[in-house]
C-alpha positions in Angstrom: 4.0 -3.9 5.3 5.8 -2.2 8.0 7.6 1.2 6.8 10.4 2.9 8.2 12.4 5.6 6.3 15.9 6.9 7.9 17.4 10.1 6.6 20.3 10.1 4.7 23.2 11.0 7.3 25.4 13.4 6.3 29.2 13.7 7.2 30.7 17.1 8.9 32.6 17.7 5.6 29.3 18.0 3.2 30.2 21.6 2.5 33.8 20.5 1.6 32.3 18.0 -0.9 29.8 19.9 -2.4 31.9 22.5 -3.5 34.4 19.9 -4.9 31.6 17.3 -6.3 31.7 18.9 -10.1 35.3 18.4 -10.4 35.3 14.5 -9.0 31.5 13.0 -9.7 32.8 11.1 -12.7 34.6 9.3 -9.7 31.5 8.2 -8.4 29.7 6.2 -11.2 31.8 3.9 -13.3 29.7 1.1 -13.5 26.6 0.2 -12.5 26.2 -3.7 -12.2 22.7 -5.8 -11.6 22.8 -9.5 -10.6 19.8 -10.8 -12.2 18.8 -10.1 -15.8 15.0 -8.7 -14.3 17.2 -5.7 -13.2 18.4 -5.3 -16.4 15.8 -2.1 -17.4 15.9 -0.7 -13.8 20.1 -0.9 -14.0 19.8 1.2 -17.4 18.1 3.3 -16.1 20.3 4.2 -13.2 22.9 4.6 -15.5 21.3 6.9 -17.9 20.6 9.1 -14.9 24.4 8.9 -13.9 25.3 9.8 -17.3 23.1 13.0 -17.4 24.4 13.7 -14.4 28.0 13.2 -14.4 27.7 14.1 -18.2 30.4 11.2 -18.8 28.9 7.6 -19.8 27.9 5.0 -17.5 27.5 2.0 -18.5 25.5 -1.1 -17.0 26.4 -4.2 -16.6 25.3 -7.9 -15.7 27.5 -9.0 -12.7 29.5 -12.5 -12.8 28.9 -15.4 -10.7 31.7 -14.4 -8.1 32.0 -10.3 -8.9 34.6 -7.8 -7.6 33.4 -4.2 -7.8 35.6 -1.3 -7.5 35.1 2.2 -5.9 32.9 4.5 -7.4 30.1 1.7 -9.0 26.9 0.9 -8.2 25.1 -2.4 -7.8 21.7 -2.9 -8.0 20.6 -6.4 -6.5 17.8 -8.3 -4.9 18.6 -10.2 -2.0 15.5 -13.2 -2.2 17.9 -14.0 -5.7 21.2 -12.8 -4.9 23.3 -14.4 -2.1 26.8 -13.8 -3.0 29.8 -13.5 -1.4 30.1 -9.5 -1.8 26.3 -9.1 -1.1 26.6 -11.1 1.8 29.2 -8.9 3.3 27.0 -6.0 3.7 24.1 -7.6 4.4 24.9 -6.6 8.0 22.3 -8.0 11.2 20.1 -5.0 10.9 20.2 -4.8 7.1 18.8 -8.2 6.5 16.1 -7.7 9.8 14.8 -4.6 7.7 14.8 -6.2 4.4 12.9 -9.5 5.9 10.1 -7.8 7.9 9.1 -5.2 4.7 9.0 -7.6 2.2 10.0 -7.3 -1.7 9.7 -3.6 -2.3 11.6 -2.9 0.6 15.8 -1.8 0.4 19.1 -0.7 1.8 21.1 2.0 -0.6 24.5 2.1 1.4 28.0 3.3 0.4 30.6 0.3 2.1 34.2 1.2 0.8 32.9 3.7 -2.0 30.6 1.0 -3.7 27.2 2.0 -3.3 24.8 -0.9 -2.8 20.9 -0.9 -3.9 19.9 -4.0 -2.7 16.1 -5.0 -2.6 14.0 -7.0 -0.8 13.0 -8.3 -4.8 13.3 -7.4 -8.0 10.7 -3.7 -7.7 12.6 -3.2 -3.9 16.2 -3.1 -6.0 14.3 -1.2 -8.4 12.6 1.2 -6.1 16.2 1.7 -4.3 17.6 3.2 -7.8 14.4 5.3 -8.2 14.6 7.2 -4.8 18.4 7.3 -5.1 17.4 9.3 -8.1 14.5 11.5 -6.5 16.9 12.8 -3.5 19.7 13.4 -6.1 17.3 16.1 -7.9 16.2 17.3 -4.4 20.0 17.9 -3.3 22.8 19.6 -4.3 25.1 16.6 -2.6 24.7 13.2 -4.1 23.3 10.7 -1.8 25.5 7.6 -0.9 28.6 10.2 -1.0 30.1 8.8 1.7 31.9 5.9 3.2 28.9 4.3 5.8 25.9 6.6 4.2 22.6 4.7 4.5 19.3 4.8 3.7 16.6 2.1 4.2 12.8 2.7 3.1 9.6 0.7 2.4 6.6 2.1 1.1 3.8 3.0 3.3 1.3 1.1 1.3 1.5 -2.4 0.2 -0.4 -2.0 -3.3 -0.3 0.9 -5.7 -3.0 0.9 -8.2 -2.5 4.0 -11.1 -2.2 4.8 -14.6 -4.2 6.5 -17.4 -6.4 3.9 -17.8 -10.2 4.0 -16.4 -12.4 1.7 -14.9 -14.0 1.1 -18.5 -11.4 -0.4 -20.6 -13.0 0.6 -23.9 -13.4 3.9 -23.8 -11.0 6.9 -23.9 -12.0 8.7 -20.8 -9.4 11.2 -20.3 -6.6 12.2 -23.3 -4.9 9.9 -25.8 -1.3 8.6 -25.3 1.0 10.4 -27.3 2.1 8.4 -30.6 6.0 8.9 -29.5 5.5 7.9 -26.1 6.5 4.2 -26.0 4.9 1.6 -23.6 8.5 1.4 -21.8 8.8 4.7 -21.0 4.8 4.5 -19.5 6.0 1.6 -17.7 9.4 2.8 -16.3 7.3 6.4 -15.3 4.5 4.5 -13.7 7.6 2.7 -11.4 9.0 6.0 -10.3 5.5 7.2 -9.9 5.4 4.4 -7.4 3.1 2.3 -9.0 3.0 -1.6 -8.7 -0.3 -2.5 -10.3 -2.0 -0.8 -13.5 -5.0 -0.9 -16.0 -4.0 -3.4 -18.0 -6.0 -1.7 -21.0 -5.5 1.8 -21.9 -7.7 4.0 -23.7 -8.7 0.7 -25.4 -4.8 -0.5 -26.0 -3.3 -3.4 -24.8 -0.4 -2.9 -22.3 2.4 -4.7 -23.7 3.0 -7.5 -20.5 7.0 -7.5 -21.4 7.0 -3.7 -21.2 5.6 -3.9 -17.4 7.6 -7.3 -16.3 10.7 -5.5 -16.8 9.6 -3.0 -13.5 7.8 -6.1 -11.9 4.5 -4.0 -12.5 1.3 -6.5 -12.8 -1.8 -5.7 -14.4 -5.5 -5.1 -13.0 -8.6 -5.3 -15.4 -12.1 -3.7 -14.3 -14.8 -5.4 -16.0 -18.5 -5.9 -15.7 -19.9 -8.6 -13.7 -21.9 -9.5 -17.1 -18.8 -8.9 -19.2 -20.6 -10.3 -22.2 -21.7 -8.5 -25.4 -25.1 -7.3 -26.0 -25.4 -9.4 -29.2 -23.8 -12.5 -27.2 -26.8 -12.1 -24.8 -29.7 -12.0 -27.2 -28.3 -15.0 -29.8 -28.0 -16.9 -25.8 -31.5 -15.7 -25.3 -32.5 -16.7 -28.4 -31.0 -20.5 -28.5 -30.7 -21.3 -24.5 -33.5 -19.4 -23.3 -34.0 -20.9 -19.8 -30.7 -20.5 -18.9 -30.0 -16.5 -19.2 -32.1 -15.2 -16.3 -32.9 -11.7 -14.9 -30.5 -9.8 -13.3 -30.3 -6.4 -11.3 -28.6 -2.8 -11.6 -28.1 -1.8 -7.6 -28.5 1.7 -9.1 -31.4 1.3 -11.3 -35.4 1.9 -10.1 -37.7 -1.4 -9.8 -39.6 0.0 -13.4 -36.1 0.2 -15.0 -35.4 -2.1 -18.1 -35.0 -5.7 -17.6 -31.6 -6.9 -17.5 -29.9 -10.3 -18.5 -27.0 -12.5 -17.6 -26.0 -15.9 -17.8 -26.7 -17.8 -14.7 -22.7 -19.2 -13.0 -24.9 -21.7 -10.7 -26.2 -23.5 -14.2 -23.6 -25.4 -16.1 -24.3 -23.1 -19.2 -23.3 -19.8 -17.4 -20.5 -22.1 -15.5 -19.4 -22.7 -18.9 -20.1 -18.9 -20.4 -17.8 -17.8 -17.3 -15.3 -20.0 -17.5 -14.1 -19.3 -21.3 -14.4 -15.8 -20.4 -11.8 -16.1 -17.4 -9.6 -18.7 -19.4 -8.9 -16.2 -21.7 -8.8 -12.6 -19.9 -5.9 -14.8 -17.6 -4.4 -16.1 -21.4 -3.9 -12.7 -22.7 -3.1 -10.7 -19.8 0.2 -12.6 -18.8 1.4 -9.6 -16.4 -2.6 -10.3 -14.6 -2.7 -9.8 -10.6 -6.4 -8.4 -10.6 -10.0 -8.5 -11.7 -12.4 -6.0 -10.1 -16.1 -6.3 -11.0 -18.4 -4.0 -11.2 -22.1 -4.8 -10.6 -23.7 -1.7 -11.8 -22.9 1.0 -15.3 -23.0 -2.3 -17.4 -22.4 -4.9 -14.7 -25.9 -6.7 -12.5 -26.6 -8.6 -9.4 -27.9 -12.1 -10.3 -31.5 -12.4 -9.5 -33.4 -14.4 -7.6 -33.8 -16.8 -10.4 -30.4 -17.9 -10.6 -30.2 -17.8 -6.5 -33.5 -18.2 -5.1 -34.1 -17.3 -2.0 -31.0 -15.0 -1.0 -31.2 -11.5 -0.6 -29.2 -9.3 -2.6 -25.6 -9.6 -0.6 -26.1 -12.9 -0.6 -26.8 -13.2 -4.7 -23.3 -10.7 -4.9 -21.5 -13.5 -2.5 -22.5 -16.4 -3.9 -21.8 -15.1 -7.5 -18.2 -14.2 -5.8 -17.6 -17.7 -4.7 -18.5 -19.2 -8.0 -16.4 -17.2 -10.2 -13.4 -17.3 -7.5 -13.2 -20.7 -7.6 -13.6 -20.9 -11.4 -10.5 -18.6 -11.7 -8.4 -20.3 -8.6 -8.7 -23.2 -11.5 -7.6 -21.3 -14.3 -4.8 -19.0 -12.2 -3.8 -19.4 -8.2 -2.0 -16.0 -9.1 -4.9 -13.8 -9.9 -7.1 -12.4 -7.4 -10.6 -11.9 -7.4 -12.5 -7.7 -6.4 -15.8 -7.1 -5.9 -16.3 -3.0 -6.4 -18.3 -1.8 -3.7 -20.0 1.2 -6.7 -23.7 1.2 -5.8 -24.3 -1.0 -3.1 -25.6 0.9 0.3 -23.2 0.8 3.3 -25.6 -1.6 4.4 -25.4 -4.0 1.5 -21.5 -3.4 1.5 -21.1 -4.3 5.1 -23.2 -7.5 4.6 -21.0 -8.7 1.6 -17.8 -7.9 3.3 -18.9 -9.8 5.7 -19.1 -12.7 3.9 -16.8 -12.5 1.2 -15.1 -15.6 -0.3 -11.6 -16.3 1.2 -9.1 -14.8 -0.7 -11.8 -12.3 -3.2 -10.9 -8.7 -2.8 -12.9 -5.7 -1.8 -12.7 -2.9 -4.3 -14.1 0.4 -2.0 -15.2 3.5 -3.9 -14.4 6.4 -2.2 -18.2 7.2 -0.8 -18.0 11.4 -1.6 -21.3 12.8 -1.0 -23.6 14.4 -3.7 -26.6 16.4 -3.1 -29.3 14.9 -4.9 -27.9 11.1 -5.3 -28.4 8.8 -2.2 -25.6 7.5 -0.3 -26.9 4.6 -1.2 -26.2 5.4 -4.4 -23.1 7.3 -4.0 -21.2 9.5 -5.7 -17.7 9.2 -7.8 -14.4 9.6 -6.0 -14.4 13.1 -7.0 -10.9 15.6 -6.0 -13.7 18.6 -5.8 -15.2 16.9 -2.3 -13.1 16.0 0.7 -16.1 15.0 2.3 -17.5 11.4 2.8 -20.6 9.9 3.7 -20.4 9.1 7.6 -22.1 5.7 7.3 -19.5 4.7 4.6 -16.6 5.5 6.3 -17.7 3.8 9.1 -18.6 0.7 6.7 -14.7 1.2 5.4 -13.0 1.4 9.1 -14.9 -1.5 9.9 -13.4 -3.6 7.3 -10.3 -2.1 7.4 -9.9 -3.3 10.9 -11.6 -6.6 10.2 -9.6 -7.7 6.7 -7.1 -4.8 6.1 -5.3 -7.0 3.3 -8.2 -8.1 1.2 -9.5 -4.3 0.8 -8.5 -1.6 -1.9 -9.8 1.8 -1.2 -10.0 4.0 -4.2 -9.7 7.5 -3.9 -9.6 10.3 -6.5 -5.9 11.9 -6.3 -4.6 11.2 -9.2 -4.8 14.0 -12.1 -8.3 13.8 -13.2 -11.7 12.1 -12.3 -15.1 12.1 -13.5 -15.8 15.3 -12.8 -12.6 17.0 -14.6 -12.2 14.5 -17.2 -11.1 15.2 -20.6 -8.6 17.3 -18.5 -5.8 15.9 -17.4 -2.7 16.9 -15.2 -5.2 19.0 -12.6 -3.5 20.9 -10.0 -5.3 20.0 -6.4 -2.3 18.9 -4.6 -4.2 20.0 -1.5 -6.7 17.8 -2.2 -5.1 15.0 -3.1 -2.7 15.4 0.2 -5.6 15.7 2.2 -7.2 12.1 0.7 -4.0 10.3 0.7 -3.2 11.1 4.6 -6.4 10.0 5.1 -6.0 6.7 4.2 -2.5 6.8 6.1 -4.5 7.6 8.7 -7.4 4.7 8.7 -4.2 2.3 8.6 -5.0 1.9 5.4 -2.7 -0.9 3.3 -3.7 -0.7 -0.4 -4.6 2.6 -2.2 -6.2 2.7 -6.5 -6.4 6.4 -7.9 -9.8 6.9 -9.1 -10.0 6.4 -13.1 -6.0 5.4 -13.1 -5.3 8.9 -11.8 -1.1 9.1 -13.4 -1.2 10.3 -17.4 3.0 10.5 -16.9 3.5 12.3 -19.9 1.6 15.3 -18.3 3.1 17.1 -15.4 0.6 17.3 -12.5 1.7 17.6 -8.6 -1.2 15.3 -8.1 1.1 12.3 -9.0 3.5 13.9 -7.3 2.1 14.2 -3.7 0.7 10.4 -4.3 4.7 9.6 -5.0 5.8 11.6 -2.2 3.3 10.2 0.6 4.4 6.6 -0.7 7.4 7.2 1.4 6.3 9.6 4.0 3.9 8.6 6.7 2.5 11.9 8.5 3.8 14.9 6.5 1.9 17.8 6.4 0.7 19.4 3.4 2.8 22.2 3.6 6.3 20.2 3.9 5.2 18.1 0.4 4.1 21.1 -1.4 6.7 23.2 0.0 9.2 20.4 -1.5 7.7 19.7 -4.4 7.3 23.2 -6.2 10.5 23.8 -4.7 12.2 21.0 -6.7 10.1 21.0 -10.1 9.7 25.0 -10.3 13.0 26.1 -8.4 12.6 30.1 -8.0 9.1 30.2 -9.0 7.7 28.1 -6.4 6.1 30.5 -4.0 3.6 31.9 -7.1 2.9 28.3 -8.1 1.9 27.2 -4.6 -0.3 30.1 -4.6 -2.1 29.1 -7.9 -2.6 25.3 -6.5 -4.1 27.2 -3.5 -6.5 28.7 -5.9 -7.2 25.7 -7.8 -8.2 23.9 -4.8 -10.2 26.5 -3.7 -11.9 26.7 -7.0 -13.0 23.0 -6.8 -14.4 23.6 -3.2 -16.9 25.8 -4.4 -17.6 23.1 -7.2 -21.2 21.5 -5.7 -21.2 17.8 -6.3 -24.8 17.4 -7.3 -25.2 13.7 -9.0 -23.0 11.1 -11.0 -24.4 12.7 -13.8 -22.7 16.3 -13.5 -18.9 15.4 -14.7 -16.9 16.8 -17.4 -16.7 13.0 -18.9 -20.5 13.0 -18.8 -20.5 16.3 -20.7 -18.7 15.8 -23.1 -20.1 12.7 -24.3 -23.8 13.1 -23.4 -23.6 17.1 -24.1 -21.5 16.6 -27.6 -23.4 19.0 -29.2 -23.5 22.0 -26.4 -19.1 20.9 -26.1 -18.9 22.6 -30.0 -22.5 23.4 -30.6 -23.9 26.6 -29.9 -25.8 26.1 -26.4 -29.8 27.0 -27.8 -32.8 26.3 -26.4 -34.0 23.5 -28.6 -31.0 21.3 -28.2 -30.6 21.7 -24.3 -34.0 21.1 -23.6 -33.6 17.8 -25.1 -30.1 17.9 -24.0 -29.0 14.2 -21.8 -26.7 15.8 -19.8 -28.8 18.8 -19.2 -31.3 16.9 -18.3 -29.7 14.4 -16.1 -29.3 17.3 -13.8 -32.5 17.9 -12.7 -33.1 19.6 -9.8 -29.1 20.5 -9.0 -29.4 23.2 -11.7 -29.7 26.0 -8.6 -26.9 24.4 -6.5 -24.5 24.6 -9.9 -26.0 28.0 -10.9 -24.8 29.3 -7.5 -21.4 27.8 -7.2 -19.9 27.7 -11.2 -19.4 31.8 -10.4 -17.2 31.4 -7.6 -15.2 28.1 -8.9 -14.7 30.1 -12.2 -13.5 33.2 -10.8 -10.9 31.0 -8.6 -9.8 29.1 -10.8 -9.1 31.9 -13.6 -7.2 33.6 -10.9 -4.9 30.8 -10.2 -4.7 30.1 -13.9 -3.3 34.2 -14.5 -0.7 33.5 -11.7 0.6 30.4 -13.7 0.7 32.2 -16.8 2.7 35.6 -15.4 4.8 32.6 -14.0 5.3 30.8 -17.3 5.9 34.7 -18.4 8.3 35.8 -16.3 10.6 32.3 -16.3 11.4 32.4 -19.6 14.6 30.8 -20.4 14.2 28.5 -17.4 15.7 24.9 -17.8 13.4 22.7 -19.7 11.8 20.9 -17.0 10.4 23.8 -15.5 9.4 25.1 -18.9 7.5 21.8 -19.5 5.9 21.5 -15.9 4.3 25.0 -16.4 3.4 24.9 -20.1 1.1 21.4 -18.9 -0.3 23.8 -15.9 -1.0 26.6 -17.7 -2.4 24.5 -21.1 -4.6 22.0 -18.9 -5.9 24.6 -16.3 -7.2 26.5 -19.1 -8.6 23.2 -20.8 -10.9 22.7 -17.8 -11.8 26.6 -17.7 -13.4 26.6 -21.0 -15.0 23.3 -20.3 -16.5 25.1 -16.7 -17.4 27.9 -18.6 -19.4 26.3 -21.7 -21.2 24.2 -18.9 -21.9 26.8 -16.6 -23.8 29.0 -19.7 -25.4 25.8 -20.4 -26.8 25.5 -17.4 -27.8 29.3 -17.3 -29.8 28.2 -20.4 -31.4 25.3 -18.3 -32.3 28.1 -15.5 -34.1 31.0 -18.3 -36.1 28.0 -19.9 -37.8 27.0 -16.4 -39.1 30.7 -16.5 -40.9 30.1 -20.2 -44.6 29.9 -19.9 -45.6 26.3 -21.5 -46.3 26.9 -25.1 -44.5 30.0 -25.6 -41.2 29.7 -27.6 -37.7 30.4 -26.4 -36.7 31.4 -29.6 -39.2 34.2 -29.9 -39.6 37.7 -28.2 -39.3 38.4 -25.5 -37.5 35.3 -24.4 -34.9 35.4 -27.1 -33.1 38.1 -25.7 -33.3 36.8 -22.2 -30.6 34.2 -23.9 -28.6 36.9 -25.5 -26.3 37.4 -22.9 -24.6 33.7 -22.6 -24.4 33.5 -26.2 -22.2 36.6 -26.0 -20.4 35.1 -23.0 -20.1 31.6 -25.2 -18.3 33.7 -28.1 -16.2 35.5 -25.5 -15.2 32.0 -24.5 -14.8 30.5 -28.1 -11.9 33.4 -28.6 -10.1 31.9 -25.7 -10.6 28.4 -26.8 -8.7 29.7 -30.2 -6.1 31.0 -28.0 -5.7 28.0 -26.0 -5.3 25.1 -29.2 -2.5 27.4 -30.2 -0.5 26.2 -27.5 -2.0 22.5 -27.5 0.8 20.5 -26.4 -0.2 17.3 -28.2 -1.0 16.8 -31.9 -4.3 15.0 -30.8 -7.1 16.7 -28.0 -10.6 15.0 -26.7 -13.1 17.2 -26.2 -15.9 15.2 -27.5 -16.1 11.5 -27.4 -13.2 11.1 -29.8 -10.2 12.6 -30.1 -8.9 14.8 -32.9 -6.7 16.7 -34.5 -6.3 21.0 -33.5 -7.0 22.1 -37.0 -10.1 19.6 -37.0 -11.4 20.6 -33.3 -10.4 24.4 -34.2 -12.6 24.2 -37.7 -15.7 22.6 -35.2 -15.5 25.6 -32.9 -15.2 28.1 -35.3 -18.6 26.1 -37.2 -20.1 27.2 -33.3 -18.8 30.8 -33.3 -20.7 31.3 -36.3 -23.7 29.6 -34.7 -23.3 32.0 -32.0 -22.9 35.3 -33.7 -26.1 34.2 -36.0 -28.1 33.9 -33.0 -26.8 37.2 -31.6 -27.5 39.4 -35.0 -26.3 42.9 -35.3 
């Protein structure tokens, strides 16, 4: 989609008008009017904006078959529906050349006569023509389209838009619940100003209503395995059709791994298995644009049983081809992915190569890790900037081969794997630096790693990823710069400084396997999270032990991150501190920074004494017990550092700003996660004595 962006002219007399625009902005907004009923939501929401603005109410209102607007309204329209007479009169030459080469979510927001028109190239470009009207208003003192013959045009820089708080694994609560009072239309109306046009279709196990996303013309995408079948389905189709589910293989997993199993799509059993599954994920997902499948962490490769004689790539492509044309029977409307997780850049060159016409690459973000392969690959992780050479070069050769039928997905959103529970993280840097990246390979369609947008947590994260949506080129310092300027007025210069240390603080963060992440700890370390961190459970600890030989590497660089990121953490709170009586938005923005920031601290902390516990125990003699002198009081020193840190965790849950935290695999209330610490600081002062 091409994109060009014109800035909003202003006339010589804007100083006039700003000092006069109190006393005559009810002038400009009697009415705002939408032409179709699918503008309906987008149109209210203009005019609650107005309202709060002009602090006089705006109604909106469904336009007539032949309408006559007056000065001072607004109308909101798409042009691929609308074709009246008074939308034909200012569809001048260049406005309808703009609005035809970039498509639906394109627009034109011009002031003819003092109407102001928003017209889209379809129903999201109308919609997306309201939301930046709304963005520059909040950046400007001067309200845009002020002026007789003011004119903006814009399309965004990247054809598809995949975010949300939804994960790749649609069962599981990976990050932080929803808030009960936090409707599904107000998730979908923030995902559209976050500039989001496709989202997990499941959150945190929940349905997303279909009507509550239609009404922002926001379509679904569903990650699933590439067995997406029960473990008990598999063993009763074992046990009654046992020819028919054959061996299959994890990319990731070693040749003496378990023994996987999967129905067979080139027998008329698995044909059959496949096609009720499609029928009715494309039945209950009305909203449904996407499927991305995922042939590792629960998904398989078929094996050679089910397609003799092919290699691997060719197992993957011939899988591809028969489910795409199962589902080009079921819906012509829903496209086919293949995630690119755990295949080598070898293997995902080969099955690019040959992928089905019209099935979708899915590409991982290929960040390198120091013990896993790059075969293997790491998470799209904010805390690395770096990527495996012989990936990229995989990705820029697709990308110049078949730039529409790729996705990349990139961690820039508010959390990943390795910050999860937390949400709302601060590496705008970061997440500028991965974003322009993409802008810079030419890139066309962009996912945030693990949904990457929790809108009812502030994070500049979402932010950048809204700003660069529009902006092709802008340096880091001109987003941020605007940004903190606009969402923390005169206390921008100490909040930039804190994201500066956040960033930092991840940088020192050594990415040392798949295993290492906050998400991984806090389900596969649940009883180091709010158990006291002794000998005898970390030894047998998963997540400890997952870690292997990376314990060093993470000994060596939790210091620094923690020391970097407490600093930028102080500067937010001395902010919060010395802002107090600031407007509510501000207030808001900084409580989530300073509550969230701190989440993750404690988190780094209890992990980093964890893994000081895995370092003391490779110094025990075999058959000599850590428990017993003189190796007990080698571990004296992180228990006192763990009670040090349960104090601040008391402090922190004061402040929790939802009723309902994750810190384990489920979430739960304060009081209850506050009694489970406490249960640990008594562990801890036990093991300490007198």
């Amino acid at each position: 989609m091409k994109s060009r962006q014109s800035s909003i002219a202003r006339p010589i007399l804007v100083g006039l008008f700003a000092s006069i625009a109190p006393f005559c902005l009810s002038a400009w907004g009697e009415t705002v009017w939408f032409t179709s009923p699918d503008l309906r939501v987008p149109a209210g929401d203009l005019a609650a904006f107005l309202t709060e603005q002009t602090e006089e109410k705006i109604p909106a209102e469904l336009a007539g078959v032949n309408p006559t607007f007056a000065q001072g309204d607004w109308v909101l329209a798409s042009v691929s529906r609308d074709r009246t007479e008074a939308i034909e009169r200012v569809l001048t030459p260049a406005n309808r050349a703009f609005l035809d080469s970039s498509g639906a979510e394109g627009f034109v927001a011009t002031n003819v006569g003092g109407i102001r028109y928003l017209l889209g190239g379809g129903q999201r470009g109308a919609a997306y023509a309201s939301i930046r009207i709304q963005r520059l208003w909040t950046e400007s003192d001067l309200p845009p389209l002020s002026a007789d013959g003011e004119h903006l045009d814009q399309a965004p820089v990247f054809q598809e838009r995949i975010g949300g708080a939804g994960g790749e694994d649609m069962t599981r609560d990976f990050a932080q619940p929803k808030p009960s009072d936090y409707d599904w239309e107000t998730y979908a109306r923030d995902l559209a100003h976050a500039g989001v046009n496709f989202t997990p279709g499941v959150v945190q196990g929940q349905v997303v209503p279909d009507e509550a996303l239609k009404a922002w013309g926001i379509r679904k995408v569903l990650f699933f395995p590439s067995t997406p079948f029960a473990a008990s389905t598999l063993r009763e189709w074992r046990a009654s059709n046992p020819g028919e589910i054959k061996p299959a293989e994890d990319p990731r997993a070693s040749a003496e791994s378990v023994t996987l199993w999967a129905p067979c799509p080139a027998t008329e059993f698995g044909k059959k298995a496949y096609v009720d599954w499609l029928d009715k994920v494309v039945f209950d997902h009305k909203t449904l644009a996407k499927i991305v499948l995922q042939f590792t962490e629960g998904g398989a490769i078929p094996g050679e049983e089910c397609y003799p004689k092919l290699k691997r790539p060719e197992r993957v492509v011939a899988f591809l081809e028969t489910l795409n044309g199962i589902l080009k029977r079921i819906s012509e409307d829903v496209t086919l992915y293949a995630s690119t997780r755990g295949f080598s850049a070898e293997e995902v060159r080969a099955i690019a190569g040959a992928l089905p016409k019209g099935v979708g690459l899915y590409f991982e973000e290929p960040s390198v890790s120091i013990l896993d392969s790059p075969s293997g690959g790491y998470e799209p992780s904010l805390a690395s900037l770096d990527w495996d050479a012989e990936q990229q070069r995989t990705l820029e050769g697709i990308l110049s081969s078949r730039p529409e039928d790729c996705m990349v997905a990139v961690a820039a959103g508010d959390t990943d794997r390795l910050f999860s529970p937390a949400v709302g993280m601060a590496l705008p840097g970061a997440a500028h630096a991965k974003i322009r990246r993409l802008q810079e390979l030419k890139c066309r369609n962009v996912a945030l790693a693990m949904g990457g947008i929790h809108p009812w947590v502030y994070s500049p994260n979402a932010e950048v990823f809204r700003e660069l949506m529009w902006k092709a080129g802008e340096s880091s310092e001109e987003t941020l710069g605007r940004i903190a300027g606009r969402d923390f007025g005169g206390a921008a210069e100490e909040v930039l400084a804190a994201w500066s240390l956040f960033d930092q603080a991840a940088a020192a963060l050594p990415l040392v396997c798949r295993a290492q992440g906050g998400e991984a700890f806090t389900r596969n370390g649940a009883d180091l999270t709010t158990g006291a961190p002794v000998p005898a459970k970390v030894v047998r600890n998963e997540w400890g032990l997952s870690l292997g030989d990376g314990v060093p590497f993470l000994l060596e660089g939790y210091p620094k991150a923690i020391r970097l990121w407490r600093e930028g953490l102080e500067r937010l709170q001395r902010t919060q501190d010395s802002t107090e009586g600031a407007t509510y938005s501000i207030a808001k923005n900084l409580r989530d920074g300073v509550f969230w920031s701190g989440f993750y601290l404690q988190t780094l902390e209890t992990q980093h004494n964890v893994v000081r516990c895995l370092n003391l125990l490779k110094w025990i003699p075999e058959g000599h017990s850590a428990e017993a002198a003189p190796w007990r009081q080698a571990f004296l020193p992180l228990y006192r550092d763990e009670l040090a840190n349960m104090e601040r965790w008391t402090d922190l849950l004061f402040t929790a700003p939802e009723p309902l935290l994750r810190l384990e695999d489920q979430p739960m209330s304060r009081n209850g996660l506050e009694r489970k610490l406490d249960q640990k600081r008594q562990a801890l002062k036990g093991l300490i004595g007198n």
